[in-house]
C-alpha positions as CSV (number, residue, x, y, z in Angstrom):
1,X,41.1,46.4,-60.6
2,X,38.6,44.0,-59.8
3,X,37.7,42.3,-57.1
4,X,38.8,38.9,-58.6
5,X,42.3,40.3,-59.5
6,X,42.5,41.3,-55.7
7,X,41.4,38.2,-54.5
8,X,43.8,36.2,-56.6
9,X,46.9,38.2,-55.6
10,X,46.3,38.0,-52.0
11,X,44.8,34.9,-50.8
12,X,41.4,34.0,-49.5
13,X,41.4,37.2,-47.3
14,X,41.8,40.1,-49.5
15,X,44.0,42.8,-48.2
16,X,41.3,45.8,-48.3
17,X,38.9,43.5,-46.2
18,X,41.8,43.5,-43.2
19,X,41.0,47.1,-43.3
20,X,37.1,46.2,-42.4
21,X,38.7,44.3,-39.4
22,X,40.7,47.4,-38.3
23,X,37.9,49.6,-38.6
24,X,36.0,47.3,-36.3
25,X,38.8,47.8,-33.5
26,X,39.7,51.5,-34.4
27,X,35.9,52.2,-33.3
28,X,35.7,50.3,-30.6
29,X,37.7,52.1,-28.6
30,X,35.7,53.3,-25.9
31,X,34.7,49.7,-25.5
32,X,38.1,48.7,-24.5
33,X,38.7,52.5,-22.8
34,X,40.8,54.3,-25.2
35,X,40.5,57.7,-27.0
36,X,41.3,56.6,-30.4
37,X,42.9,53.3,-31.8
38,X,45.7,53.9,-35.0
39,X,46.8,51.4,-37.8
40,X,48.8,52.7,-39.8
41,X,48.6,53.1,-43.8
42,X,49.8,50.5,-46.2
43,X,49.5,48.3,-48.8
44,X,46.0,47.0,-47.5
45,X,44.8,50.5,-47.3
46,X,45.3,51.0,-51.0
47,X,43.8,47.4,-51.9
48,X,40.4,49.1,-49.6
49,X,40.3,51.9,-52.0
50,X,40.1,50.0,-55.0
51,X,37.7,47.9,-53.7
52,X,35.7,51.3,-52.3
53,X,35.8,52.8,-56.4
54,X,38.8,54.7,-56.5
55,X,40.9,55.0,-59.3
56,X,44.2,54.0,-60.0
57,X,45.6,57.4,-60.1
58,X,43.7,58.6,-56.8
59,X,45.1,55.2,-55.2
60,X,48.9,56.3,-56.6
61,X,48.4,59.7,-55.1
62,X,47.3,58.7,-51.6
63,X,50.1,56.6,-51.4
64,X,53.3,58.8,-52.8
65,X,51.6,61.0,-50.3
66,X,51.7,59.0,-47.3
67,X,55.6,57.3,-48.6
68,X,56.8,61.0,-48.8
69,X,55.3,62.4,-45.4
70,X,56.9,59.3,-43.5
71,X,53.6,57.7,-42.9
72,X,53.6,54.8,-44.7
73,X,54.0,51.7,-42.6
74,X,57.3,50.4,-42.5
75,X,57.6,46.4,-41.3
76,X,61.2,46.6,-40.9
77,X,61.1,49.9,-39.2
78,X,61.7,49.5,-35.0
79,X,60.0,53.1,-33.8
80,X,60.4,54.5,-30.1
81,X,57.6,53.8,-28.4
82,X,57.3,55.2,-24.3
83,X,55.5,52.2,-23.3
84,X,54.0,49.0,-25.4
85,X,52.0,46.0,-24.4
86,X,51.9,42.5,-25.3
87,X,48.7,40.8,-26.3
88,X,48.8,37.0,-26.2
89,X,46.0,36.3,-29.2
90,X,45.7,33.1,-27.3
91,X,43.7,34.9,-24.6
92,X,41.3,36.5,-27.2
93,X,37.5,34.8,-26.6
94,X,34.2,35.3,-28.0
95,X,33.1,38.1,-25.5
96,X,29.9,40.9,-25.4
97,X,29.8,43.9,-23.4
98,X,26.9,45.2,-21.3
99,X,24.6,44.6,-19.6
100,X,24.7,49.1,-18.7
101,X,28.1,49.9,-19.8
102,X,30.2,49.1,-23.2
103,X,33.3,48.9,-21.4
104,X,32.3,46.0,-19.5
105,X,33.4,42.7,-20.9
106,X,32.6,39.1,-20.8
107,X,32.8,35.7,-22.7
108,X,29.8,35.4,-24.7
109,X,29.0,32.2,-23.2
110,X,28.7,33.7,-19.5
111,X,25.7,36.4,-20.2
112,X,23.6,33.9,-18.0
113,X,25.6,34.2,-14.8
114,X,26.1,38.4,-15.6
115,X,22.4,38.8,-15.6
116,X,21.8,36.8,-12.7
117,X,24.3,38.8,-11.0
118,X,22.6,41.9,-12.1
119,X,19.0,41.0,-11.2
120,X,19.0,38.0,-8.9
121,X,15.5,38.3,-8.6
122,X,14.6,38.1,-11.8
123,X,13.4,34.5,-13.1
124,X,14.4,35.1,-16.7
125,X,15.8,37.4,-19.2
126,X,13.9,37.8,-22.7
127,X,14.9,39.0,-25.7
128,X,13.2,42.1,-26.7
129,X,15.2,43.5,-29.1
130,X,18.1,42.0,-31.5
131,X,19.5,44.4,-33.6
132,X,22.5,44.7,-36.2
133,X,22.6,48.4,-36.4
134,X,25.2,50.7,-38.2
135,X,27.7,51.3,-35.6
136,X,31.0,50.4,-35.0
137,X,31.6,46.4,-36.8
138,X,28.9,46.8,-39.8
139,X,31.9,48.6,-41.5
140,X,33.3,45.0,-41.4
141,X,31.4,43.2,-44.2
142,X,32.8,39.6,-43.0
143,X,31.2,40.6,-40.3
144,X,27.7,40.9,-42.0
145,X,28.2,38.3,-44.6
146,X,28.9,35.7,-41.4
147,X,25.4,36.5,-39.8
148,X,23.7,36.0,-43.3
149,X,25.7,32.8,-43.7
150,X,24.9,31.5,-40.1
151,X,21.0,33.1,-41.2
152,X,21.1,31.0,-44.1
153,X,22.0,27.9,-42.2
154,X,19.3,28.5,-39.4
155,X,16.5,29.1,-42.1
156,X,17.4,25.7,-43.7
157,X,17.1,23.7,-40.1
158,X,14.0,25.5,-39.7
159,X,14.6,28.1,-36.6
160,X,13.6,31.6,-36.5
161,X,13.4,33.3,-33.7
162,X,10.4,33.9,-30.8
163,X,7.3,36.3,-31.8
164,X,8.4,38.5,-28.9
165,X,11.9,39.6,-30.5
166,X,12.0,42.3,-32.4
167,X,14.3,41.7,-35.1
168,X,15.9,44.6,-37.5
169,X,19.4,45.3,-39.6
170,X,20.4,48.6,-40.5
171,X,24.0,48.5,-42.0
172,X,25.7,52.1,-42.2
173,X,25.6,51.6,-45.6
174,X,23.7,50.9,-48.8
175,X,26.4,48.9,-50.0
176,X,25.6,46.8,-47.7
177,X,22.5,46.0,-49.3
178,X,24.3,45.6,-52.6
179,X,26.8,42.8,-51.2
180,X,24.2,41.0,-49.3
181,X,22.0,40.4,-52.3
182,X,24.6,39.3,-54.6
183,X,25.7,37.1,-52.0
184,X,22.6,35.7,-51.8
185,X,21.5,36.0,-48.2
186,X,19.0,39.1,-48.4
187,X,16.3,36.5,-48.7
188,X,17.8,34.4,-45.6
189,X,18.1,37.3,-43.3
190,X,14.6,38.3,-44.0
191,X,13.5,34.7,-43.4
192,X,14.6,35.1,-40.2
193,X,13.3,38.5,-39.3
194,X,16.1,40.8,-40.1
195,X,14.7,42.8,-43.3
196,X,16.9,46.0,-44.2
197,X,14.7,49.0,-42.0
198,X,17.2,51.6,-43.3
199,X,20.6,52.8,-43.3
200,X,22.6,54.8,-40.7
201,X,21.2,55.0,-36.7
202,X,18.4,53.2,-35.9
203,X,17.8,51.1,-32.9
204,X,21.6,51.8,-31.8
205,X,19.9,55.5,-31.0
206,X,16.6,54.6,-30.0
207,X,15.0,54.6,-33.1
208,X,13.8,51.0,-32.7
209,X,10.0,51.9,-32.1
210,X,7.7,50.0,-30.1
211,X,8.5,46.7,-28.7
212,X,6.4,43.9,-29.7
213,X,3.2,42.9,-27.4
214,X,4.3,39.9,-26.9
215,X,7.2,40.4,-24.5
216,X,5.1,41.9,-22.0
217,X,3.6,38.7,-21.9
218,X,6.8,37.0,-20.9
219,X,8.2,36.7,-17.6
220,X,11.2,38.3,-16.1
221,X,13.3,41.2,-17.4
222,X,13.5,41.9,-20.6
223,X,17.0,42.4,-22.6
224,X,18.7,44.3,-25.9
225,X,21.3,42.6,-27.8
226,X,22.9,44.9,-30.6
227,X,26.1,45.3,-32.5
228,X,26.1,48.8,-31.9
229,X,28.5,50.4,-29.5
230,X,26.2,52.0,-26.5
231,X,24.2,50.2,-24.2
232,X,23.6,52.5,-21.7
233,X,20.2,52.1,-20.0
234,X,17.0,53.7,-21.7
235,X,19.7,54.3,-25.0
236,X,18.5,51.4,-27.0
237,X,14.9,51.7,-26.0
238,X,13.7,53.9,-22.5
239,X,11.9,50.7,-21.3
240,X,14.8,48.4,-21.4
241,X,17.5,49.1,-18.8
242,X,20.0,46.1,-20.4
243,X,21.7,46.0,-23.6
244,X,24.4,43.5,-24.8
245,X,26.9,44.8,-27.8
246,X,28.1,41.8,-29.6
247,X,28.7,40.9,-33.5
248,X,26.5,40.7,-35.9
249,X,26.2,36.9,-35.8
250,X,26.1,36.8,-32.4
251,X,23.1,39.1,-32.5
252,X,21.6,36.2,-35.0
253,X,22.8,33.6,-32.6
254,X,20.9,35.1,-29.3
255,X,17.9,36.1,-31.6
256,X,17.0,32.9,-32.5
257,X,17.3,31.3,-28.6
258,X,15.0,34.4,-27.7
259,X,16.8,35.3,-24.5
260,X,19.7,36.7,-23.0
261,X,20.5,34.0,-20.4
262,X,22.0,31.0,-22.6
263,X,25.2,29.3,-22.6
264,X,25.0,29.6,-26.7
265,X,28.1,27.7,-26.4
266,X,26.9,24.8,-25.0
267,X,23.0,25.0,-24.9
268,X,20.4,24.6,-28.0
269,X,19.4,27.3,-29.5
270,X,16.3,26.2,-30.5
271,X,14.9,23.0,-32.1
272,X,15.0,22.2,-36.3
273,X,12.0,20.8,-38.4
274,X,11.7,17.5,-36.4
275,X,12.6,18.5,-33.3
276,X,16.0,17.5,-33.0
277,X,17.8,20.3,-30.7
278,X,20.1,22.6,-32.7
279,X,23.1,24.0,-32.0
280,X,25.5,27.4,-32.9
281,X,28.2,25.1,-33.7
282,X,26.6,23.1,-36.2
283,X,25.1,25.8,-38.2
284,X,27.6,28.1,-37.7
285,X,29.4,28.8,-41.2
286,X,32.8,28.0,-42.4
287,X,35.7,30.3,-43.1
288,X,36.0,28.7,-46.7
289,X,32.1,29.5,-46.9
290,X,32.6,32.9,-45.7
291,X,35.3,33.2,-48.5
292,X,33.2,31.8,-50.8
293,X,30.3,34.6,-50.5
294,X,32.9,37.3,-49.9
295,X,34.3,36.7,-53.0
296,X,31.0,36.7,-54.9
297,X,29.2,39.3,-53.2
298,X,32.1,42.1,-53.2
299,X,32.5,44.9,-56.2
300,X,34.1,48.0,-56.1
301,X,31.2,50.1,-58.2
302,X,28.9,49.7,-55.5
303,X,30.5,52.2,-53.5
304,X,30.4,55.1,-55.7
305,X,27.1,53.7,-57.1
306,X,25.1,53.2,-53.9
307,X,26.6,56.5,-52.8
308,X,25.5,58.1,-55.7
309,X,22.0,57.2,-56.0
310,X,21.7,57.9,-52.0
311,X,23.2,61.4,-52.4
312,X,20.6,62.4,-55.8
313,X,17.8,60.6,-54.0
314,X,14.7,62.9,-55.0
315,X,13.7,63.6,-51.8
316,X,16.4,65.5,-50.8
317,X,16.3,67.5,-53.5
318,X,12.6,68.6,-53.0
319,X,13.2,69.7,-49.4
320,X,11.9,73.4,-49.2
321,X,14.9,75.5,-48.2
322,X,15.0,79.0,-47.6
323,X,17.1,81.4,-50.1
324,X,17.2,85.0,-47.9
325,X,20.3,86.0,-46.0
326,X,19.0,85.2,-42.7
327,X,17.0,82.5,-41.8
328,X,13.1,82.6,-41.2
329,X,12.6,81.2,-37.8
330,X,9.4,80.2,-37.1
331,X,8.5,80.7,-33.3
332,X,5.7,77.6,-34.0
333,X,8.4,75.0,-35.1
334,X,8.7,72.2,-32.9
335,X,11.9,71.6,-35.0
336,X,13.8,74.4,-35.1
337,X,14.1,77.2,-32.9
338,X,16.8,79.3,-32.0
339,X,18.7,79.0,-28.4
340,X,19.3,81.4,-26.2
341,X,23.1,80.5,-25.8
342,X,23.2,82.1,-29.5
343,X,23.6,85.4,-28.1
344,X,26.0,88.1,-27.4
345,X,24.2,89.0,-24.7
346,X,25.3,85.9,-22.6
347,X,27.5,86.5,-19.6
348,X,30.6,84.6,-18.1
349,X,29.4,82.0,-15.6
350,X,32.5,82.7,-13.1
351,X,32.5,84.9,-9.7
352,X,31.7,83.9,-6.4
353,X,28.3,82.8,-5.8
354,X,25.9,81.0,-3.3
355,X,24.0,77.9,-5.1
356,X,22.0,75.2,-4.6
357,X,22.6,71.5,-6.0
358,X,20.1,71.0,-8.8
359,X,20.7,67.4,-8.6
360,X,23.4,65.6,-6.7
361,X,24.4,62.3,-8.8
362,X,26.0,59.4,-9.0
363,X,29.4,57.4,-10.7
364,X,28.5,56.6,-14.5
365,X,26.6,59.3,-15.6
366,X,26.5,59.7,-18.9
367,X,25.6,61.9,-21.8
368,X,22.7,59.2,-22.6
369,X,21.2,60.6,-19.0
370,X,22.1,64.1,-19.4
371,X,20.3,64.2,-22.3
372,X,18.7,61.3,-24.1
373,X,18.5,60.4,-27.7
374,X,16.1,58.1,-27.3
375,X,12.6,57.8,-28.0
376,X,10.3,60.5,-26.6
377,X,8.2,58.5,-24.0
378,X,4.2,59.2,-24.9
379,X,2.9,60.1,-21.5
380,X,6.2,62.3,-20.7
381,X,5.7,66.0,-19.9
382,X,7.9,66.3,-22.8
383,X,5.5,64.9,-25.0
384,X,2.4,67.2,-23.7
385,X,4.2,70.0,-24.8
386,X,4.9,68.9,-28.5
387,X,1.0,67.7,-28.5
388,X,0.4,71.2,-27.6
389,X,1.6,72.4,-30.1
390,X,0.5,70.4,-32.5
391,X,2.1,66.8,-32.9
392,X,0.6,63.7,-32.6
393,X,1.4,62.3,-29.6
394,X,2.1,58.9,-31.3
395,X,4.3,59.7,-33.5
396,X,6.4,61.6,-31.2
397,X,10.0,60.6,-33.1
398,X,13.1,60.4,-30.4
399,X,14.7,63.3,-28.9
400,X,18.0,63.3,-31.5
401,X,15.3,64.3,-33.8
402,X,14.9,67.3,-31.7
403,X,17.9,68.6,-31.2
404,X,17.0,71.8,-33.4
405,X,14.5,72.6,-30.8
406,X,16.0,73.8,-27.5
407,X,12.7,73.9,-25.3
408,X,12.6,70.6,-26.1
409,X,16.2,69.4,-25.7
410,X,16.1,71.2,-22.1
411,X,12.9,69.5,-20.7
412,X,13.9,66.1,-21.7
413,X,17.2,67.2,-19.4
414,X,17.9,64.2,-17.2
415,X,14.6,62.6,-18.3
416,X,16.2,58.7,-18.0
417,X,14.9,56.7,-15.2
418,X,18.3,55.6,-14.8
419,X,19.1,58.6,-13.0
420,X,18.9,58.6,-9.4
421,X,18.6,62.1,-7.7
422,X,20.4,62.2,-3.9
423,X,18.3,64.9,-3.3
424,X,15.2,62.8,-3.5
425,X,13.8,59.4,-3.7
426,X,10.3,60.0,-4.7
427,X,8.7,57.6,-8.0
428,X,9.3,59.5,-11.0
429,X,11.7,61.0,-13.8
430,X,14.0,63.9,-14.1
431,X,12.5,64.8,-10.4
432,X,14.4,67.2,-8.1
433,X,13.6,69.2,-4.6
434,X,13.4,73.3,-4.9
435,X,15.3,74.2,-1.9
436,X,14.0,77.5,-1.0
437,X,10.7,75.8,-1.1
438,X,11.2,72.1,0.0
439,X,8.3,71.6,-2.9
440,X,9.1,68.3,-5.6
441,X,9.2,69.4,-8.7
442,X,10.3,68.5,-12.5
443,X,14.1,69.3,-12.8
444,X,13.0,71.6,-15.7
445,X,10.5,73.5,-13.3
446,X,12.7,74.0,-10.6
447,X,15.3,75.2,-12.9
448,X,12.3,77.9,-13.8
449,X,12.0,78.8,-10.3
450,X,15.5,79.2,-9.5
451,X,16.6,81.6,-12.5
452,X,13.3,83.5,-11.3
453,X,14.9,83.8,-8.3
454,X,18.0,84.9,-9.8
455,X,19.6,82.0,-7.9
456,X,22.4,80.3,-9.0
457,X,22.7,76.4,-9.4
458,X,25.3,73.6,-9.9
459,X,25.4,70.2,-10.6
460,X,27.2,67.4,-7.8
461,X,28.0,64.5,-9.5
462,X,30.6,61.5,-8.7
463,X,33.2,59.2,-10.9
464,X,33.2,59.6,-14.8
465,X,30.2,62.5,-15.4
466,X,29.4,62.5,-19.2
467,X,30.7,59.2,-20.0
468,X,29.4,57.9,-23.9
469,X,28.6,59.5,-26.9
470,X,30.3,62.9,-27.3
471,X,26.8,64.8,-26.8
472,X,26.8,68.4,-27.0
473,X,23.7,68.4,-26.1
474,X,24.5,67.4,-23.0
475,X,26.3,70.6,-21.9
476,X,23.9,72.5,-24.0
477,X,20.9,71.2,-21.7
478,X,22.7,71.8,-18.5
479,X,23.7,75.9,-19.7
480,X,19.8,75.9,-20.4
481,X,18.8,74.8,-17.0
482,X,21.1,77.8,-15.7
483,X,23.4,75.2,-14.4
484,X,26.9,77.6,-13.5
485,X,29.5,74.8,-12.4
486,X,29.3,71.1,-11.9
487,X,31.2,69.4,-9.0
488,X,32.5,65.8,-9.6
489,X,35.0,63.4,-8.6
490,X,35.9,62.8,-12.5
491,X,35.1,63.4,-15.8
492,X,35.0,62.3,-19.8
493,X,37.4,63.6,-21.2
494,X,35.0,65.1,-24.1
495,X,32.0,66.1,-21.5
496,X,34.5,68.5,-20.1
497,X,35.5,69.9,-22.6
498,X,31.9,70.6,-23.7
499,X,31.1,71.9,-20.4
500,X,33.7,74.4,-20.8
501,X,32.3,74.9,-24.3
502,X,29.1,76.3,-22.9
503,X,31.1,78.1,-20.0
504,X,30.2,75.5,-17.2
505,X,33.3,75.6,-14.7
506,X,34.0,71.7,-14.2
507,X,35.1,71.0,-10.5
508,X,37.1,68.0,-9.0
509,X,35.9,67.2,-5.6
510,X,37.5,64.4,-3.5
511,X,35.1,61.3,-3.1
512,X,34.5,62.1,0.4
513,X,32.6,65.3,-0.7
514,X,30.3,66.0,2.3
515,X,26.4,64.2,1.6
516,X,24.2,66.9,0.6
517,X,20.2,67.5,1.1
518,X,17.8,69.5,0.0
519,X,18.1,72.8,1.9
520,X,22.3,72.8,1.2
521,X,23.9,75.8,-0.1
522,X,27.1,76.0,-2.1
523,X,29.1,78.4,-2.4
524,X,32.0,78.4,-5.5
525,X,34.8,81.3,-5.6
526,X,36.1,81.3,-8.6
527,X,36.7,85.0,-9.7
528,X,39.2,83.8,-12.1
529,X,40.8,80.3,-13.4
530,X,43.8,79.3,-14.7
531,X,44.5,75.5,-15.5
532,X,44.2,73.0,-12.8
533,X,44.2,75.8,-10.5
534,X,42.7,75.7,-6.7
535,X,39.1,76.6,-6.5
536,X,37.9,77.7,-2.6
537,X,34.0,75.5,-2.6
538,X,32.1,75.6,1.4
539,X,29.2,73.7,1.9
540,X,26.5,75.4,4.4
541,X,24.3,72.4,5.8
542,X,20.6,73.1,6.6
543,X,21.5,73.2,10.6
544,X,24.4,76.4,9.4
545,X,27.4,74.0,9.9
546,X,30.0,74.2,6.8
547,X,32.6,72.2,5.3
548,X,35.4,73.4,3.1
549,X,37.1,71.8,0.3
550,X,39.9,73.0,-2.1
551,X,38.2,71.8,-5.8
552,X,40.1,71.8,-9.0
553,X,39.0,73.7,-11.9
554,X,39.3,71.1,-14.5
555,X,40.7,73.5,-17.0
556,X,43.6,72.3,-18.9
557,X,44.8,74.7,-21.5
558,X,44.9,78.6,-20.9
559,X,42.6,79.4,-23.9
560,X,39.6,76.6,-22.1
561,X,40.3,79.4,-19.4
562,X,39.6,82.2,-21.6
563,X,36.7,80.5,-22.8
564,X,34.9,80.6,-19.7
565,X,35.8,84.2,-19.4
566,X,34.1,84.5,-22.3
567,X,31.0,82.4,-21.3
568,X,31.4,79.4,-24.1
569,X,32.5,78.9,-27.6
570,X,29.7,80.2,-28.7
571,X,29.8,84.2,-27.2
572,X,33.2,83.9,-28.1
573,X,33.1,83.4,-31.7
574,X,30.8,85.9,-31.5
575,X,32.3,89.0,-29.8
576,X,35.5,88.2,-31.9
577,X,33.2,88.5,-35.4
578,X,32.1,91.6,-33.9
579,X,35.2,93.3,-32.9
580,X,36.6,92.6,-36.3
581,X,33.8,94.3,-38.4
């Protein structure tokens, strides 16, 4: 069917495009602090996969499928439910999330008195980078056929936004770019500075690139706005600390006023060719113009076209792959090398043992910190050794790019200046004091010295450790650094699990966990684990005083138990291919 025929039969909001809405909120999730959001399948499902290509006999399948399995969304149906809530839609506003955390919400028109709560010192708050990247509400394309509507209308009042934003759209997909040029607004969005840069993570990840020179000419702290879904400092960019996630055409909206701290309610957002103030409302577009475009600009053989044409791309196709039965490592690859937690050789991480903190942390510490994504800073220790090896110290890439490379991955380990280290306060990034010693050092050289040493060490951490993107890395890093068990007050619910992954114990420990400094011992007896059993942890201060404390392993099933027996996923898999040949 096409799009016309679905349009006619239901209204000016086709049924597969309340779908694009769903999707929206079923990512979202983490933003409003749930594991997963659920809509269940009907009739607007099927309308999406006509509209995505399918045929008629696919879209027949799917749905006897989900009729006869007792999935198919029943509105007269009344299911048992042990607890539901009431939203009053009433109550829904306009809203972003940010300025460090996407589970922190406000109206969209309050981001002035937020950042001026966050940094009263500050005089203003520039836009450096607007950004409508492929996470989370490009999958709605009302979304991204609003912000080339309200680009549209901006272009023909004359605004565009400051030279000091750097401007960029990078939909999750290149039907995207299909739609957007049959509607018409392509050229619009590029008039305003928002030219396609590619498809898939970009900025969301880091991969923004350098800001423009003209923001360090502008006063006061500079400020992301994105319609991504992670803001976490140094995630977007490692010199911006503040991110806002908003729509798409909210992203337009703050581009064009240039800075974060505007009532874009209420105040102009710039001025139009004669210098008459202009506002959102009046070039904001409406719903029967979004229709309108929607209804031109939507047809199903894009998907399977764009998809096709991205999948056969040429390029992929000359890539030089290897064709032996094992693969040739090169020990000169910056890309690819193999880890050391690939091994059969690696030993369970339990028993009793004296350690010292590595790094005592704070609430909020996420995978970002743990280990970033972000671009590789230039004049990082990181980046001297990849120009050591060869690379061009410009053209460093972010560490996502990386990932391949474990030396890499584990000297960028806690490399966010975010990250604030108990243990000391001296200027720098991913710094930490070598006990034995009392000497400063890099986190990654310390962690050198102390498996020299053959001396255990843990992580001490507070509320919510490994909060944000599901990062394996970030438990990978931490193994690397020969970190044995972390201690925090809570955790992710997926960092833990990772942790155990990689045979990490994960400890609770009550909120008034004794302060440590550098020179404190630890000592963790835990011989065995079962789930949420009692873990015996004393703390030796420098002066020889102790405190004890009862921790909980943070184990919940009996085969995450067995799993650390069997030091990680990983040498588990293993021994268990190896017992069956």
């Amino acid at each position: 069917p096409s799009a016309s025929t679905y349009q006619s039969r239901l209204g000016s909001q086709p049924g597969w495009s309340i779908v694009g809405d769903r999707a929206v909120v079923a990512n979202m999730a983490p933003e409003f602090g749930a594991a997963t959001a659920y809509f269940p399948v009907d009739e607007a499902g099927m309308d999406y996969l006509a509209m995505t290509g399918r045929s008629a006999e696919h879209i027949d399948f799917v749905r006897s499928y989900y009729k006869e399995a007792d999935l198919w969304f029943d509105p007269q149906a009344n299911p048992t439910f042990n607890q539901t809530l009431e939203l009053d839609l009433a109550t829904v506003f306009p809203s972003a999330a940010g300025p460090r955390r996407p589970q922190d919400l406000h109206g969209i028109n309050t981001l002035a008195e937020v950042m001026a709560e966050t940094e009263p010192e500050s005089p203003a708050f520039p836009l450096a980078i607007a950004s409508i990247t492929s996470c989370t509400n490009t999958t709605d394309p009302r979304l991204l056929i609003t912000a080339g509507l309200l680009a549209r209308n901006a272009r023909a009042r004359g605004l565009t936004p400051p030279k000091w934003v750097k401007t960029s759209l990078a939909p999750g997909s290149p039907a995207a770019a299909s739609y957007l040029e049959r509607g018409g607004l392509l050229e619009d969005l590029s008039a305003i500075g928002f030219d396609i840069v590619g498809f898939g993570c970009t900025t969301c990840i880091g991969n923004s690139g350098p800001l423009t020179p003209e923001i360090s000419q502008q006063e006061g702290t500079p400020v992301a706005v994105l319609s991504g879904n992670r803001n976490f400092p140094g995630r977007v960019h490692p010199d911006l600390d503040y991110g806002f996630l908003m729509s798409p055409p909210s992203v337009i909206a703050f581009a064009l006023a240039g800075r974060a701290d505007i009532d874009i309610s209420s105040e102009p957002l710039g001025t139009d060719h004669d210098g008459n103030p202009v506002y959102l409302h009046e070039i904001w577009p409406s719903p029967h113009d979004i229709d309108e475009t929607f209804t031109t600009a939507m047809a199903p053989d894009d998907f399977g076209t764009d998809f096709y044409e991205a999948s056969n791309n040429k390029l992929w196709h000359e890539i030089d792959a290897p064709d032996g039965p094992l693969f040739p490592w090169d020990e000169k690859s910056t890309i690819l090398r193999p880890p050391p937690f690939a091994d059969l050789d690696q030993q369970s991480l339990l028993g009793t043992y004296d350690a010292y903190p590595l790094l005592v942390l704070g609430d909020d510490i996420t995978t970002d910190h743990i280990s970033p994504a972000s671009a590789i800073p230039k004049d990082s220790f990181v980046a001297d050794f990849l120009v050591e090896r060869g690379e061009d110290r410009d053209d460093l890439n972010v560490f996502a790019s990386r990932r391949g490379n474990w030396e890499v991955m584990a000297r960028g380990a806690f490399y966010a200046r975010a990250v604030k280290n108990a243990l000391t306060d001296a200027p720098g990034v991913a710094m930490t004091v070598h006990s034995p010693s009392g000497d400063l050092m890099r986190v990654w050289d310390a962690a050198g010295c102390y498996a020299e040493e053959n001396q255990p060490v843990v992580v001490v951490a507070g509320d919510r450790y490994g909060m944000g993107s599901s990062r394996d890395w970030a438990a990978k890093v931490q193994r690397l650094l020969g970190v044995r068990a972390v201690l925090a007050t809570s955790y992710e619910r997926i960092h833990r699990s990772n942790l155990i992954g990689m045979g990490i114990l994960p400890l609770e420990i009550p909120r008034d966990f004794v302060d440590l400094e550098p020179g404190d011992s630890i000592r963790v007896e835990a011989v065995e684990v079962s789930p949420r059993c009692q873990v015996p942890v004393t703390v030796t201060k420098v002066d020889g005083s102790t405190v004890n404390y009862l921790a909980t392993a943070a184990v919940e099933t009996g085969n995450e138990a067995q799993l650390l027996v069997d030091g990680g996923v990983i040498p588990s898999i293993l021994s268990l291919t190896t017992r069956k040949r």
